[in-house]
PDB file of N, CA, C and O in Angstrom:
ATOM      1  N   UNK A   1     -74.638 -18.734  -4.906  1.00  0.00           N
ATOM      2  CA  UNK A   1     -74.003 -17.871  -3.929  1.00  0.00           C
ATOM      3  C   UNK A   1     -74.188 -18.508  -2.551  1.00  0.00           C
ATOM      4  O   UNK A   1     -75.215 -18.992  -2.075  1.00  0.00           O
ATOM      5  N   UNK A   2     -72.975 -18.400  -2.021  1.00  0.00           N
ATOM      6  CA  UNK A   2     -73.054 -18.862  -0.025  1.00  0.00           C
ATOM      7  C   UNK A   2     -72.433 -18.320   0.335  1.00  0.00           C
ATOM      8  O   UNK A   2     -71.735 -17.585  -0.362  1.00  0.00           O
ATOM      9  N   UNK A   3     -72.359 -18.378   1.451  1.00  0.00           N
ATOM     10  CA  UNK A   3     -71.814 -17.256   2.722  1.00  0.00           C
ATOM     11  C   UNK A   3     -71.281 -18.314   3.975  1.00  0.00           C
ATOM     12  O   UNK A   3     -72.021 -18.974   4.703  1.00  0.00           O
ATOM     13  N   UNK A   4     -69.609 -18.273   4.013  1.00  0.00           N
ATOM     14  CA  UNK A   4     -69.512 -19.655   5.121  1.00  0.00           C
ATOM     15  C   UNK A   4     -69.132 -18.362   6.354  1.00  0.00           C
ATOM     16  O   UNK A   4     -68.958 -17.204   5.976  1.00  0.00           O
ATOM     17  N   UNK A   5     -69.041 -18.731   7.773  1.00  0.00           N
ATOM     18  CA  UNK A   5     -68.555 -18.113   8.907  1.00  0.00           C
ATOM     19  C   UNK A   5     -67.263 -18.866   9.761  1.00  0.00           C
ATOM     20  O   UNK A   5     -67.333 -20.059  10.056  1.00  0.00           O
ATOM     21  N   UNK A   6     -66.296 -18.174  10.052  1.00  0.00           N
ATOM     22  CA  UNK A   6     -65.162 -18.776   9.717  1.00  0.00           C
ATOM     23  C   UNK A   6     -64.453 -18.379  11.319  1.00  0.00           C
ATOM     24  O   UNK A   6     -63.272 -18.376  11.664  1.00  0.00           O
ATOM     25  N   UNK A   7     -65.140 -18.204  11.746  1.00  0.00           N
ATOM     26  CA  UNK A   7     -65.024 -17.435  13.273  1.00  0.00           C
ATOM     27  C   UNK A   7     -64.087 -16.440  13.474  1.00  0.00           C
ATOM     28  O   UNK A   7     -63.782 -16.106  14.619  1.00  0.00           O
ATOM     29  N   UNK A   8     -63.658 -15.994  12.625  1.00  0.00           N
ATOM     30  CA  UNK A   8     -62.688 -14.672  12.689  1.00  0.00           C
ATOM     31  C   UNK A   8     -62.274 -13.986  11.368  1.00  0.00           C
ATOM     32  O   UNK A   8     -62.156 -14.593  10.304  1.00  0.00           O
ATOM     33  N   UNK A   9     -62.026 -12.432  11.567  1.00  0.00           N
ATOM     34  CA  UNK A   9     -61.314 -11.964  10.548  1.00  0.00           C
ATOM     35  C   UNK A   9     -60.166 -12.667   9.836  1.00  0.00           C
ATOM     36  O   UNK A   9     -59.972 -12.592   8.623  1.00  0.00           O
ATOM     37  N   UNK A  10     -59.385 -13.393  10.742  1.00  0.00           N
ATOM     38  CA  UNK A  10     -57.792 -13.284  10.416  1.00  0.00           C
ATOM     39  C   UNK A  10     -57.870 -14.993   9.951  1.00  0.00           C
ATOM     40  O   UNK A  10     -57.063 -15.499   9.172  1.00  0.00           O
ATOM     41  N   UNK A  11     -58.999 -15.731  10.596  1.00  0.00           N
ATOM     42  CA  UNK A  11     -59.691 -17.252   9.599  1.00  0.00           C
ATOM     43  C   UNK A  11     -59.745 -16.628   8.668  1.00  0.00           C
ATOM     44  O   UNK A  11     -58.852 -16.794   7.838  1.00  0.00           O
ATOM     45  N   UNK A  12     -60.935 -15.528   8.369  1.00  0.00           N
ATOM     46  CA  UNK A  12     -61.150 -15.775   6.829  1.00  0.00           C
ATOM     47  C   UNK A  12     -60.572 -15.367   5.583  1.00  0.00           C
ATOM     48  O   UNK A  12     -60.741 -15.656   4.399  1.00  0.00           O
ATOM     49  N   UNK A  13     -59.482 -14.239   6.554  1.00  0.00           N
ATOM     50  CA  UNK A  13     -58.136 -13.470   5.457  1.00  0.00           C
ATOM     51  C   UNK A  13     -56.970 -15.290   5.058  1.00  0.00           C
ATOM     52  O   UNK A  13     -56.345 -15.483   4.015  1.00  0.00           O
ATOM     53  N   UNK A  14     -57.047 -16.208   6.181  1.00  0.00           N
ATOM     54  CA  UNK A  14     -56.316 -16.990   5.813  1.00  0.00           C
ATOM     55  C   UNK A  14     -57.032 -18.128   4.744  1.00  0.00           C
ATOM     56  O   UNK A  14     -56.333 -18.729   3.928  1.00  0.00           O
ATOM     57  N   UNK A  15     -58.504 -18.348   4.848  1.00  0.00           N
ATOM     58  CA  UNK A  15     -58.986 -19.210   3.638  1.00  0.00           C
ATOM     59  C   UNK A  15     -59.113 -18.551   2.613  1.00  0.00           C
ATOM     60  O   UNK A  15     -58.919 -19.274   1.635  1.00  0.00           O
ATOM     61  N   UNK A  16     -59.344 -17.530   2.348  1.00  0.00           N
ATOM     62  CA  UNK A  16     -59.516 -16.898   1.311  1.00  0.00           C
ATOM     63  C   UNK A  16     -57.885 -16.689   0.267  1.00  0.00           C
ATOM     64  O   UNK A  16     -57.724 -16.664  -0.953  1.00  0.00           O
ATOM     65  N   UNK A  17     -56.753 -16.551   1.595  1.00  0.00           N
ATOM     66  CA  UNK A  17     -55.925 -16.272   0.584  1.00  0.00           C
ATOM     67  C   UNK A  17     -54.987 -17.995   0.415  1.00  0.00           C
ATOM     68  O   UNK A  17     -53.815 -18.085   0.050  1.00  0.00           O
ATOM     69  N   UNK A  18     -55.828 -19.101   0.764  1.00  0.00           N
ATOM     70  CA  UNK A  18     -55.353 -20.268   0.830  1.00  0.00           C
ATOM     71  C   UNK A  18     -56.023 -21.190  -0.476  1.00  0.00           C
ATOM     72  O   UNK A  18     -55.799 -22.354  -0.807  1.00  0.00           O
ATOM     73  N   UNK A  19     -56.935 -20.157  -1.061  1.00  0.00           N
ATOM     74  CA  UNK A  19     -57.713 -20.655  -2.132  1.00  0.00           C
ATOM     75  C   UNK A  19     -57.126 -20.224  -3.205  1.00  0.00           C
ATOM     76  O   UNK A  19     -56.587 -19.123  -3.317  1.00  0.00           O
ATOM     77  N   UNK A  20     -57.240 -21.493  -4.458  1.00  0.00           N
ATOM     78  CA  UNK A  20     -55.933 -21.517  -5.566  1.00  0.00           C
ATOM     79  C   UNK A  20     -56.836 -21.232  -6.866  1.00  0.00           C
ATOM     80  O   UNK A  20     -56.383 -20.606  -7.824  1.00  0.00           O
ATOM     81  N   UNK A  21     -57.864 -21.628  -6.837  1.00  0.00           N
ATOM     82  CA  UNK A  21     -59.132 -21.781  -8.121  1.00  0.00           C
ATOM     83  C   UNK A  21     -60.132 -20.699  -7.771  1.00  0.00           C
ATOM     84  O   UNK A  21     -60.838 -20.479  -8.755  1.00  0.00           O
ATOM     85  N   UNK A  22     -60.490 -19.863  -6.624  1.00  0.00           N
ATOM     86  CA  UNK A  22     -61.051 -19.192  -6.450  1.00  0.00           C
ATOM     87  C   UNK A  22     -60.772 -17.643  -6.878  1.00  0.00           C
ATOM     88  O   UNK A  22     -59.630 -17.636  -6.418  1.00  0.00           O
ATOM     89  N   UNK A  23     -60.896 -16.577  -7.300  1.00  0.00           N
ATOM     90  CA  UNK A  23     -60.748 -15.400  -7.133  1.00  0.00           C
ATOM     91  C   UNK A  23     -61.528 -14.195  -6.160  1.00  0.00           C
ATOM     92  O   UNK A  23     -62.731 -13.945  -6.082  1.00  0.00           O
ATOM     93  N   UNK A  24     -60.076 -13.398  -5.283  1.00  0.00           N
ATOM     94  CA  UNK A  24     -60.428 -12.945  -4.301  1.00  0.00           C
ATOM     95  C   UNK A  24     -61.079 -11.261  -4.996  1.00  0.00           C
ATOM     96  O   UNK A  24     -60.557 -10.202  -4.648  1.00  0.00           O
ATOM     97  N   UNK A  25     -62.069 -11.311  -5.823  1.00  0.00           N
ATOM     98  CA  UNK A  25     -62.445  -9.983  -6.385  1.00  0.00           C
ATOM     99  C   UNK A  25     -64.319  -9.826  -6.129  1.00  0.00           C
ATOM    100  O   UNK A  25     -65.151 -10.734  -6.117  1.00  0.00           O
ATOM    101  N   UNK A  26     -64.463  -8.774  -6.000  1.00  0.00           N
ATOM    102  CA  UNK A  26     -65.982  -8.356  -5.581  1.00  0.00           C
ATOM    103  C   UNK A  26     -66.575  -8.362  -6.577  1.00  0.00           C
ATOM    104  O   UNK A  26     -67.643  -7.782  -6.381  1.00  0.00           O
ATOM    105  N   UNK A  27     -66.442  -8.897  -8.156  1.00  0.00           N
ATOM    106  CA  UNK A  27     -67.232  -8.195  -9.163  1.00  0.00           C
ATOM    107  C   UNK A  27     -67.957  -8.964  -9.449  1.00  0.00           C
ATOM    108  O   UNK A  27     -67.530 -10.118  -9.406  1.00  0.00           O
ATOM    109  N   UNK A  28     -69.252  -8.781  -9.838  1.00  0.00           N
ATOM    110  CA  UNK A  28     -70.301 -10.001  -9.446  1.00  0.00           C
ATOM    111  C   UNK A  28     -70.778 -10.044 -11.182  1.00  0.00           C
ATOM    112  O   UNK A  28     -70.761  -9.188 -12.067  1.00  0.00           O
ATOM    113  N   UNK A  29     -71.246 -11.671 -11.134  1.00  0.00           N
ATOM    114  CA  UNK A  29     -71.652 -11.897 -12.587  1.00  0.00           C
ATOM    115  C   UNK A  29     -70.837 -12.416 -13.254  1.00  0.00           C
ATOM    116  O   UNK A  29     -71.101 -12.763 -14.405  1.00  0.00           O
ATOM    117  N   UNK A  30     -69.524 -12.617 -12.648  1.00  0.00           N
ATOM    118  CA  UNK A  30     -68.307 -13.565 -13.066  1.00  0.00           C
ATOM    119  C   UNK A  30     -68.388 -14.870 -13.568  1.00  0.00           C
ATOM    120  O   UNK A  30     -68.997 -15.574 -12.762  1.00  0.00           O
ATOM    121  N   UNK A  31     -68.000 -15.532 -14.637  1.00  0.00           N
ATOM    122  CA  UNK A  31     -68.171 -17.317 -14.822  1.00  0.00           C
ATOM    123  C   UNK A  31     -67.024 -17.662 -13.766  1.00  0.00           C
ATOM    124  O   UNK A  31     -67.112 -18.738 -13.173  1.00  0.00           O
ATOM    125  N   UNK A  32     -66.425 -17.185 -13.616  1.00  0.00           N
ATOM    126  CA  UNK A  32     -64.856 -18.051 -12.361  1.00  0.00           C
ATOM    127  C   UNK A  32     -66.074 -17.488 -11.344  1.00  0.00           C
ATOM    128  O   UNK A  32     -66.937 -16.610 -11.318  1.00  0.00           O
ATOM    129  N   UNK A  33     -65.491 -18.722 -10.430  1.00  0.00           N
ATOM    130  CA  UNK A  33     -65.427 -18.377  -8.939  1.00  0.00           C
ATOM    131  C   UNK A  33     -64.871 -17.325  -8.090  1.00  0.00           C
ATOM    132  O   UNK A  33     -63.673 -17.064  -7.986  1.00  0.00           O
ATOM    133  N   UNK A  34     -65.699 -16.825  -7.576  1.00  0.00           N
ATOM    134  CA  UNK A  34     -65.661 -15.879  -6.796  1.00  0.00           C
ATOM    135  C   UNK A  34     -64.958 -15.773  -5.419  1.00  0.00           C
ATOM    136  O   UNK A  34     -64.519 -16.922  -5.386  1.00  0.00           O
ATOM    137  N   UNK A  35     -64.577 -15.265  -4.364  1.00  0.00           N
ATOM    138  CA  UNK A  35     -64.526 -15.062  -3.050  1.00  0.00           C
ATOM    139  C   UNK A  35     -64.410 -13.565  -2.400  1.00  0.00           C
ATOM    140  O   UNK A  35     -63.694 -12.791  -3.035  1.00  0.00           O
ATOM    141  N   UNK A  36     -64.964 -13.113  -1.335  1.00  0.00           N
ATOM    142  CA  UNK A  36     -65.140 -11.573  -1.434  1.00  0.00           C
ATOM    143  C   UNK A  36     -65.022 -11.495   0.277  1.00  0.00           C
ATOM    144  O   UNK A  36     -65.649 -12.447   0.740  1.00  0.00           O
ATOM    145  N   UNK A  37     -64.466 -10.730   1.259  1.00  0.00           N
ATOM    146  CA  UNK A  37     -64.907 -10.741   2.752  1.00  0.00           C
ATOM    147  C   UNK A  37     -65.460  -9.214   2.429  1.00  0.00           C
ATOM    148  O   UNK A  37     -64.834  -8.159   2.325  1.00  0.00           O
ATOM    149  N   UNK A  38     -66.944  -9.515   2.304  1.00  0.00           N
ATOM    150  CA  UNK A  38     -67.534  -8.521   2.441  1.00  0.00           C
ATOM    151  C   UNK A  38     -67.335  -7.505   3.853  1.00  0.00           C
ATOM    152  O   UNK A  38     -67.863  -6.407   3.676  1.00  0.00           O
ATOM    153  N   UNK A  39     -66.813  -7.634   4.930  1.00  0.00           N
ATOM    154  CA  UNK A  39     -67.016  -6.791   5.932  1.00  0.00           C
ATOM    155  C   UNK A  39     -65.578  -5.835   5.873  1.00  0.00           C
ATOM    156  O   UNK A  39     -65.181  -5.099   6.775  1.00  0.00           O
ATOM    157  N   UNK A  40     -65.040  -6.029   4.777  1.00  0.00           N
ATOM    158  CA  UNK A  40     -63.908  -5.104   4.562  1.00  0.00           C
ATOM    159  C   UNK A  40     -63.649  -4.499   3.495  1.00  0.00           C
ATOM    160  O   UNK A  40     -62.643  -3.800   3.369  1.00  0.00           O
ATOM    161  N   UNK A  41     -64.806  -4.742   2.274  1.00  0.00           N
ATOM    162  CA  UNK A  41     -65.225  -4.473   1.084  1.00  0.00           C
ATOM    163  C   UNK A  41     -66.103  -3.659   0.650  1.00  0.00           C
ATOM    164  O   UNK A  41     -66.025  -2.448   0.442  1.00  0.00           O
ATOM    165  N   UNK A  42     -67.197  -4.599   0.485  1.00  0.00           N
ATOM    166  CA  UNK A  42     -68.578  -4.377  -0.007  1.00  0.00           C
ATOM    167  C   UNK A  42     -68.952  -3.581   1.078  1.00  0.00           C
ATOM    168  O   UNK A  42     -69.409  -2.495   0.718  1.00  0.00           O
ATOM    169  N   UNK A  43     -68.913  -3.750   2.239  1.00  0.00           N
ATOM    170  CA  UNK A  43     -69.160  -2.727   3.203  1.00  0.00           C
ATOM    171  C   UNK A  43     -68.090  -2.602   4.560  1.00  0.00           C
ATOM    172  O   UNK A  43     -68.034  -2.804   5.774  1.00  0.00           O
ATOM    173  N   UNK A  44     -67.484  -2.230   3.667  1.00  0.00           N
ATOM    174  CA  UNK A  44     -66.005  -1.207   4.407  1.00  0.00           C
ATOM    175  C   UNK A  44     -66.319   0.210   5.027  1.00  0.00           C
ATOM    176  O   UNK A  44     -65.720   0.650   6.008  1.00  0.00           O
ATOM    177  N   UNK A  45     -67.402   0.930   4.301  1.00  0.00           N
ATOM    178  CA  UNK A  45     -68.303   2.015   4.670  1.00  0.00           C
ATOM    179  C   UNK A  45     -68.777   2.354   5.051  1.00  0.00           C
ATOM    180  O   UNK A  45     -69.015   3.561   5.106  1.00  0.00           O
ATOM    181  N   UNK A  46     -69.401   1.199   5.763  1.00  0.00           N
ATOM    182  CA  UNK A  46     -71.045   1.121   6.327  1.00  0.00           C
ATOM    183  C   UNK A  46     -70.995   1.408   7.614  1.00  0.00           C
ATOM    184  O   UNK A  46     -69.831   1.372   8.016  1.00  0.00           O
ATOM    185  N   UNK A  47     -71.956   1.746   8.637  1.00  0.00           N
ATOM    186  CA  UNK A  47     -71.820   1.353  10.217  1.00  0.00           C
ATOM    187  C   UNK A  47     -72.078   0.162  10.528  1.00  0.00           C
ATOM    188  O   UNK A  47     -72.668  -0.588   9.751  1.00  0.00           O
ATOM    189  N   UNK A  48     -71.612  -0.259  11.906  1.00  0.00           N
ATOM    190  CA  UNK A  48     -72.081  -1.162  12.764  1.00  0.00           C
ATOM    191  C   UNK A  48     -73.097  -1.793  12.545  1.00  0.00           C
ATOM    192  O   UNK A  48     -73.211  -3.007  12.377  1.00  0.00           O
ATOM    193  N   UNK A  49     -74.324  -0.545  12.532  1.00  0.00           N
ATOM    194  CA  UNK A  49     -75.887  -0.837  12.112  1.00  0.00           C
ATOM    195  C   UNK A  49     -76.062  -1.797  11.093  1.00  0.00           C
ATOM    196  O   UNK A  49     -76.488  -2.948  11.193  1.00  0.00           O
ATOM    197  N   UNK A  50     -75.633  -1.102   9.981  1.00  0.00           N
ATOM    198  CA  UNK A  50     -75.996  -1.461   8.159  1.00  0.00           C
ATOM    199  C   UNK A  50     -75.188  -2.812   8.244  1.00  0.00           C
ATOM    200  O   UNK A  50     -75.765  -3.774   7.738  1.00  0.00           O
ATOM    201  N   UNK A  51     -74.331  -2.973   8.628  1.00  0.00           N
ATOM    202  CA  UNK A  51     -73.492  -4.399   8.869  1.00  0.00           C
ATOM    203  C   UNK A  51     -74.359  -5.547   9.389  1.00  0.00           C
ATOM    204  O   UNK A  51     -74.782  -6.357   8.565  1.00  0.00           O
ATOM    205  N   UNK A  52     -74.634  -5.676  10.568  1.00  0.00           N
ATOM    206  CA  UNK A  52     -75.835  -5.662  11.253  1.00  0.00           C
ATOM    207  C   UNK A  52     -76.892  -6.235  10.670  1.00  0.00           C
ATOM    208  O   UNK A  52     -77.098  -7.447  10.716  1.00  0.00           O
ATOM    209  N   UNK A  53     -77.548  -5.499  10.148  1.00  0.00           N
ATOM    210  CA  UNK A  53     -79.020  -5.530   9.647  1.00  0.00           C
ATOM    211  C   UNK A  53     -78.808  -5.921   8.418  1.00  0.00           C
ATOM    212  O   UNK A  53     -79.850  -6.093   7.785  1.00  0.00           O
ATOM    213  N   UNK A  54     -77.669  -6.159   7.751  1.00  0.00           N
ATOM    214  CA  UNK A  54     -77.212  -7.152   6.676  1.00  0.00           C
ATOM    215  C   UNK A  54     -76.485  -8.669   6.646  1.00  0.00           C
ATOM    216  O   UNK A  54     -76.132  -9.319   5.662  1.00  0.00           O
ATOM    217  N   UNK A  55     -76.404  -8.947   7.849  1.00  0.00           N
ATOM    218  CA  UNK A  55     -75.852  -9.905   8.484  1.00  0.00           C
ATOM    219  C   UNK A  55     -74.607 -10.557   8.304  1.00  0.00           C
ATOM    220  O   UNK A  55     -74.362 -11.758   8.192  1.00  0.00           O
ATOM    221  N   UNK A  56     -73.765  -9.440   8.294  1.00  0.00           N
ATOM    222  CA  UNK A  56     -72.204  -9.252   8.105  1.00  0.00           C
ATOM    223  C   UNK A  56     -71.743  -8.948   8.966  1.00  0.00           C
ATOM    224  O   UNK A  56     -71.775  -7.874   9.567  1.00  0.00           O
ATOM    225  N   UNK A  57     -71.046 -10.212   9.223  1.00  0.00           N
ATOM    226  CA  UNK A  57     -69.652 -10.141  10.408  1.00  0.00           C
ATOM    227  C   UNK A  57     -68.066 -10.139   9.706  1.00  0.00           C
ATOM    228  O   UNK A  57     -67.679 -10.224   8.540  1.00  0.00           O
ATOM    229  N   UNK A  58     -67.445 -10.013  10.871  1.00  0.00           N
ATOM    230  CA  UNK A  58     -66.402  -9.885  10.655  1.00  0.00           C
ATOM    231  C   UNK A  58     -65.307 -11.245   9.595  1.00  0.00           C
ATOM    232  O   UNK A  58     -64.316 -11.220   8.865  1.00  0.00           O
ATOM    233  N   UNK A  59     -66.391 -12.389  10.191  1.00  0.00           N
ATOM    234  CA  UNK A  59     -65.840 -13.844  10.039  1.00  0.00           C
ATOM    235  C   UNK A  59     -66.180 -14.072   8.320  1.00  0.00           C
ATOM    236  O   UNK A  59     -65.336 -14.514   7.540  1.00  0.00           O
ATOM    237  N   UNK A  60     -67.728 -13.635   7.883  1.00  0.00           N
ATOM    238  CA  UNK A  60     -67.923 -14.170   6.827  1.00  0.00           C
ATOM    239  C   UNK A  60     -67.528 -13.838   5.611  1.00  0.00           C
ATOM    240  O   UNK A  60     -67.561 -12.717   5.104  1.00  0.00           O
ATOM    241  N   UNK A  61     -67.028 -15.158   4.997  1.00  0.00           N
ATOM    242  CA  UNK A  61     -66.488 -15.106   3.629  1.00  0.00           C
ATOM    243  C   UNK A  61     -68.013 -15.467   2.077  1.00  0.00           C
ATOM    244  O   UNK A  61     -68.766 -16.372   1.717  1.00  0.00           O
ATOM    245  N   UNK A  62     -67.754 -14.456   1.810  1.00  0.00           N
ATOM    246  CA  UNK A  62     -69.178 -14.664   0.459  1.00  0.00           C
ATOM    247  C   UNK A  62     -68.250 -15.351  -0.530  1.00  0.00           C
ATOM    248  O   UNK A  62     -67.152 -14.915  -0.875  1.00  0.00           O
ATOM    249  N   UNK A  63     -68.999 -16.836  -1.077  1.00  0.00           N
ATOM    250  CA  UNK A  63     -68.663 -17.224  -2.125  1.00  0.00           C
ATOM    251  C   UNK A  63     -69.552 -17.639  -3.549  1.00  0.00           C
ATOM    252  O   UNK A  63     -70.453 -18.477  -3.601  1.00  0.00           O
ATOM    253  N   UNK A  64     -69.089 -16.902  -4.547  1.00  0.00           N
ATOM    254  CA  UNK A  64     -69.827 -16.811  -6.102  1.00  0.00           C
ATOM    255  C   UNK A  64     -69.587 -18.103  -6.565  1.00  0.00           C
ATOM    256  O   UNK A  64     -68.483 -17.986  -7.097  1.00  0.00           O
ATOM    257  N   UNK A  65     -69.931 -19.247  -6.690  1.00  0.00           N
ATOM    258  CA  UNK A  65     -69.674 -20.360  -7.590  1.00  0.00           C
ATOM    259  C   UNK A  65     -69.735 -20.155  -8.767  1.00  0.00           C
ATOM    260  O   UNK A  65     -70.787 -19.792  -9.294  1.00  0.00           O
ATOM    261  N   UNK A  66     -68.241 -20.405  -9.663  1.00  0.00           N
ATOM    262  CA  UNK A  66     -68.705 -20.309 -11.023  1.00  0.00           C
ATOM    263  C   UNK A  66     -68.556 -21.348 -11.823  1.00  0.00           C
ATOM    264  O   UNK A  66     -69.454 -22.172 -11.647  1.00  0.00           O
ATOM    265  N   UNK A  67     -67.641 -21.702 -12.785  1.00  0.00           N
ATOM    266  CA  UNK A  67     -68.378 -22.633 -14.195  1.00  0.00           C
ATOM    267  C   UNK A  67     -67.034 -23.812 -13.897  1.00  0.00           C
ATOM    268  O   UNK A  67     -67.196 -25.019 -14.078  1.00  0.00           O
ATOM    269  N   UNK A  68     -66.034 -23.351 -13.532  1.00  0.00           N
ATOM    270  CA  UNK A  68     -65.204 -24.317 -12.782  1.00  0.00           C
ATOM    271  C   UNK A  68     -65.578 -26.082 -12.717  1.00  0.00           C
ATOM    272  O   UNK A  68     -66.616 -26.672 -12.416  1.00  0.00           O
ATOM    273  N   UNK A  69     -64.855 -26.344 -12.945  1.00  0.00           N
ATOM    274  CA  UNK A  69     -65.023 -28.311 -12.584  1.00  0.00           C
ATOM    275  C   UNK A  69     -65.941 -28.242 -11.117  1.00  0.00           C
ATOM    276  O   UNK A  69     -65.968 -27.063 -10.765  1.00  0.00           O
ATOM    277  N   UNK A  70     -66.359 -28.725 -10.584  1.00  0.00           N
ATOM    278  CA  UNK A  70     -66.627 -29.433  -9.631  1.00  0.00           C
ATOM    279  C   UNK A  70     -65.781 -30.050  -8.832  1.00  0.00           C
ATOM    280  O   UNK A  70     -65.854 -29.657  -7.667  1.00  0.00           O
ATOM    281  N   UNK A  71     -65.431 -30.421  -8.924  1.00  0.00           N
ATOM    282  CA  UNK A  71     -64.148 -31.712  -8.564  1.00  0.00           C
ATOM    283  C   UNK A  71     -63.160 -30.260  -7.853  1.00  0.00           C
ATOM    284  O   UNK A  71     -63.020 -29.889  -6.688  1.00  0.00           O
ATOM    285  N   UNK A  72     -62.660 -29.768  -9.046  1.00  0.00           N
ATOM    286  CA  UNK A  72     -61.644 -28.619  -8.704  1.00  0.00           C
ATOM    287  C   UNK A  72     -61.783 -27.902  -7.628  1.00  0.00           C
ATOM    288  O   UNK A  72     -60.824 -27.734  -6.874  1.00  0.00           O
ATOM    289  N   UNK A  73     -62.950 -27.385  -7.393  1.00  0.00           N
ATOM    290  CA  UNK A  73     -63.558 -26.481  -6.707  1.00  0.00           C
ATOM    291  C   UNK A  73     -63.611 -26.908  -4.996  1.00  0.00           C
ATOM    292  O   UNK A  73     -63.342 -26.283  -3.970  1.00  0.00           O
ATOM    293  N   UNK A  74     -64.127 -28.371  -5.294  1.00  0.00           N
ATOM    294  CA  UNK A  74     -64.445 -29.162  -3.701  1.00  0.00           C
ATOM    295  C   UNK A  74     -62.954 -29.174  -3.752  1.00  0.00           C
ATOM    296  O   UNK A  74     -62.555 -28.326  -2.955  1.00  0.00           O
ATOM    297  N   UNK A  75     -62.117 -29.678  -4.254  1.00  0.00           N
ATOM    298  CA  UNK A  75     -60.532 -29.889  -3.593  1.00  0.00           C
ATOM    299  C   UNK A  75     -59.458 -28.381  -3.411  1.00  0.00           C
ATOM    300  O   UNK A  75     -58.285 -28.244  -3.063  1.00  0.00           O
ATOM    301  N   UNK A  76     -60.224 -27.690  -3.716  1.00  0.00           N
ATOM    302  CA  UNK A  76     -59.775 -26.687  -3.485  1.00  0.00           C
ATOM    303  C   UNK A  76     -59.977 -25.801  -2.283  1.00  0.00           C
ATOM    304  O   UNK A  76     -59.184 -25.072  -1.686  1.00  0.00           O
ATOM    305  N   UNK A  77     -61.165 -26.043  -2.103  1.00  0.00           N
ATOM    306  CA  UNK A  77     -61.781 -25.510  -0.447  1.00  0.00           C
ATOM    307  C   UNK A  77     -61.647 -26.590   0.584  1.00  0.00           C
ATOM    308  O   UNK A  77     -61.547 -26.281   1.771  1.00  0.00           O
ATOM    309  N   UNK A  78     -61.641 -27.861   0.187  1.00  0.00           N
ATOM    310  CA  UNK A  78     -61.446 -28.446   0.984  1.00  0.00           C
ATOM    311  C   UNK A  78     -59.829 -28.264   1.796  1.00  0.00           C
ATOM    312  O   UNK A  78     -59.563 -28.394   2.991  1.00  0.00           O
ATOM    313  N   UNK A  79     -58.825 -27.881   0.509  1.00  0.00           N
ATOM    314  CA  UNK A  79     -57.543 -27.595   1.264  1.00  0.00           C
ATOM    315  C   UNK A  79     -57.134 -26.569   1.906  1.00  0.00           C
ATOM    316  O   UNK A  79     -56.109 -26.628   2.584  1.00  0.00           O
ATOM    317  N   UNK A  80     -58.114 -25.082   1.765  1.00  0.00           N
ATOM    318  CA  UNK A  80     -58.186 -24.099   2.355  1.00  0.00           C
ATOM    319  C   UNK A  80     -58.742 -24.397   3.885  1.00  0.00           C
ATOM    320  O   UNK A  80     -58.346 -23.677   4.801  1.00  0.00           O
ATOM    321  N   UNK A  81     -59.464 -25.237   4.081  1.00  0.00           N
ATOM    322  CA  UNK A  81     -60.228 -25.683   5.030  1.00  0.00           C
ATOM    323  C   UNK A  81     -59.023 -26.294   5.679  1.00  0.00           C
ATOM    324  O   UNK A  81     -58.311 -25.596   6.401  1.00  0.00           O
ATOM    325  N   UNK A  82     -58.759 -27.527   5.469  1.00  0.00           N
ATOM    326  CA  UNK A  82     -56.976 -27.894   5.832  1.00  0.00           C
ATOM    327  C   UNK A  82     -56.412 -26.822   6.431  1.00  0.00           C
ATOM    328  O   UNK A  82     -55.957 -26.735   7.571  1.00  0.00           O
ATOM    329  N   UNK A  83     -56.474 -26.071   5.639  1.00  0.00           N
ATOM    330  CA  UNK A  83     -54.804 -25.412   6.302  1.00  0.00           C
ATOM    331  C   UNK A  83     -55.504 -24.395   7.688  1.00  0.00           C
ATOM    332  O   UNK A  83     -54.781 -23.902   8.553  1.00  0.00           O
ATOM    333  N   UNK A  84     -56.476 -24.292   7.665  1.00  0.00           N
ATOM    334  CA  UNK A  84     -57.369 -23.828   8.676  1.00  0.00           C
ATOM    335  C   UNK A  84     -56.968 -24.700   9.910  1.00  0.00           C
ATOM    336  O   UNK A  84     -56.146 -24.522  10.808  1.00  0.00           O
ATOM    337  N   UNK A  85     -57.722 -25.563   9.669  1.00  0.00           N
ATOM    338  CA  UNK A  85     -57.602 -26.827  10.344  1.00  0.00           C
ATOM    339  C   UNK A  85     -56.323 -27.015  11.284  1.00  0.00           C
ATOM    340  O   UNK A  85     -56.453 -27.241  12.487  1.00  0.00           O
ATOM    341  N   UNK A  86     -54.984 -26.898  10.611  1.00  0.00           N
ATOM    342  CA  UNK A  86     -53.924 -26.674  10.920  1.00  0.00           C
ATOM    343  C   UNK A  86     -53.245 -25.853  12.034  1.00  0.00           C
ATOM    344  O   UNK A  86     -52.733 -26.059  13.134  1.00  0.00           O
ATOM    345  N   UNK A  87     -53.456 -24.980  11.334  1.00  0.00           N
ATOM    346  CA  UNK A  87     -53.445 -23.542  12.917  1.00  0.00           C
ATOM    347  C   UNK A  87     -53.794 -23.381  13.877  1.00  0.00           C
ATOM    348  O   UNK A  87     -53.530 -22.331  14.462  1.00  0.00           O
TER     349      UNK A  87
END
């Protein structure tokens, strides 16, 4: 599990939905790869505080590594990263 910071909401709505091998679902314990923006999810609920004191911003994208190639995975974020890059 990692957690990248992407300096904005609307960064990390765009890597997340720029990722082809990843899946954008919260359910944890998955063999696929994961991707989740917890600050609109997992704690969509929460206050300011609990956000906070969990160290969830707006920017960060949580990612589950799962059983996936290797190879696949790096060229896959790497092109999400690209198209970042881009904008």
């Amino acid at each position: 599990l990692l957690t990248v910071r992407l300096g904005s909401k609307e960064r990390a709505y765009r890597f997340i939905n720029a990722l082809q091998y990843a899946l954008n679902v919260s359910n944890i314990g998955d063999a696929r790869t994961l991707v989740v923006h917890p600050a609109s999810t997992i704690f969509a609920h929460a206050s300011e505080a609990e956000k906070d004191y969990a160290g969830v911003t707006s920017d960060l994208v949580r990612i589950s590594v799962g059983l996936e190639d290797a190879e696949d995975l790096l060229a896959d974020f790497g092109q999400a990263l690209a198209k970042l890059a881009e904008s």
